[in-house]
C-alpha positions in Angstrom: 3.1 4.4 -21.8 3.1 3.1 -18.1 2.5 5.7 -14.9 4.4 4.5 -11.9 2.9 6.5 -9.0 4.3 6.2 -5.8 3.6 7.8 -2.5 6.4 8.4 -0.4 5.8 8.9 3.3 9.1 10.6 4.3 10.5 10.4 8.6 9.3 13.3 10.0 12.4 15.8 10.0 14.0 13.7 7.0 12.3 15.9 4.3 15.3 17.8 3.2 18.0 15.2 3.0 15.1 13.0 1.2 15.4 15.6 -1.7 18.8 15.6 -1.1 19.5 12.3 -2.1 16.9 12.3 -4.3 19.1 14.2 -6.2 21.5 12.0 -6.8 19.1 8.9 -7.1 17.0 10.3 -9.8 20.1 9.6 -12.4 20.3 6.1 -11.5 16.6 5.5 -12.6 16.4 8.1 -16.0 19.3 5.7 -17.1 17.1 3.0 -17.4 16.0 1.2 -20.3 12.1 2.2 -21.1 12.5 5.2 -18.8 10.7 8.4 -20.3 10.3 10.9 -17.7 10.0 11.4 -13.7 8.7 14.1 -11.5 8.9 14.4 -7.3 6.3 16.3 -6.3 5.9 17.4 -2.7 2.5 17.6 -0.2 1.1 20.9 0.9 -1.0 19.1 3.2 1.0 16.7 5.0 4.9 17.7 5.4 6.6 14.3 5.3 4.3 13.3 1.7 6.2 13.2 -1.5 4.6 11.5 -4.8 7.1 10.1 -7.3 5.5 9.9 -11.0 7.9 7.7 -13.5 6.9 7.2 -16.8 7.9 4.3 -18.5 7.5 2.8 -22.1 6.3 -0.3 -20.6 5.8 -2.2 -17.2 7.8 -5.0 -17.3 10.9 -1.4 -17.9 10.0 -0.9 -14.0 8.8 -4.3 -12.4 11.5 -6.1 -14.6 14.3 -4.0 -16.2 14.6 -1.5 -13.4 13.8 -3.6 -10.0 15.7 -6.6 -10.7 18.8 -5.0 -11.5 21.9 -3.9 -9.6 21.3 -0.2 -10.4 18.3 -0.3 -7.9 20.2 -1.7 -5.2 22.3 2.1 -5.9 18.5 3.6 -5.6 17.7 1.5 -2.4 20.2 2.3 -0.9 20.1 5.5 -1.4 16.4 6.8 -0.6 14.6 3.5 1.1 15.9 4.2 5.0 13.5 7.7 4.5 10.8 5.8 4.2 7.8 5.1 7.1 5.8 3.2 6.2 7.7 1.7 3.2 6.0 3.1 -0.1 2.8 1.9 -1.8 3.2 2.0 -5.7 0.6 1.0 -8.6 1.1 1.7 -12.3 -1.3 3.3 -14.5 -2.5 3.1 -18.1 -3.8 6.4 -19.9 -7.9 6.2 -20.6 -8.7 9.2 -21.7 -6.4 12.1 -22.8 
């Protein structure tokens, strides 16, 4: 299992129609082969933070299987305009339990 975290720095004033669209983005990436799970969790800190966690089966189901395909042109198009700066993501591999 892969952990795609991803911190989303949304426009200041864009929070609520980020989660709005959100909405209707997050079915376009749990239909995805190798997807297992996804969670959007929100900052208490900072207002316009978000942190996406997507776990996949494997890597190549995100760098491969889900970025070159023409269902995350539907997901670009849908959340990337929210995003300033665009979004720093790294995958991770479990270590310990």
């Amino acid at each position: 299992m892969i952990l795609e975290v991803a911190i989303l720095d949304v426009k200041a004033g864009q929070e609520d129609h980020f989660v709005d669209f959100f909405k209707q983005a997050q079915t376009i990436i749990a239909s995805m082969p190798g997807y297992l799970s996804h969670e959007l969790q929100k900052s208490i800190e900072t207002a316009e933070r978000f942190i996406l966690l997507v776990q996949w089966e494997k890597l190549e189901d995100h760098t491969v299987g889900f970025r070159q395909s023409a269902e995350y042109q539907d997901w670009s198009n849908l959340l990337h305009h929210f995003y300033d700066p665009f979004p720093m993501v790294e995958h991770y591999q479990m270590v310990l339990p």
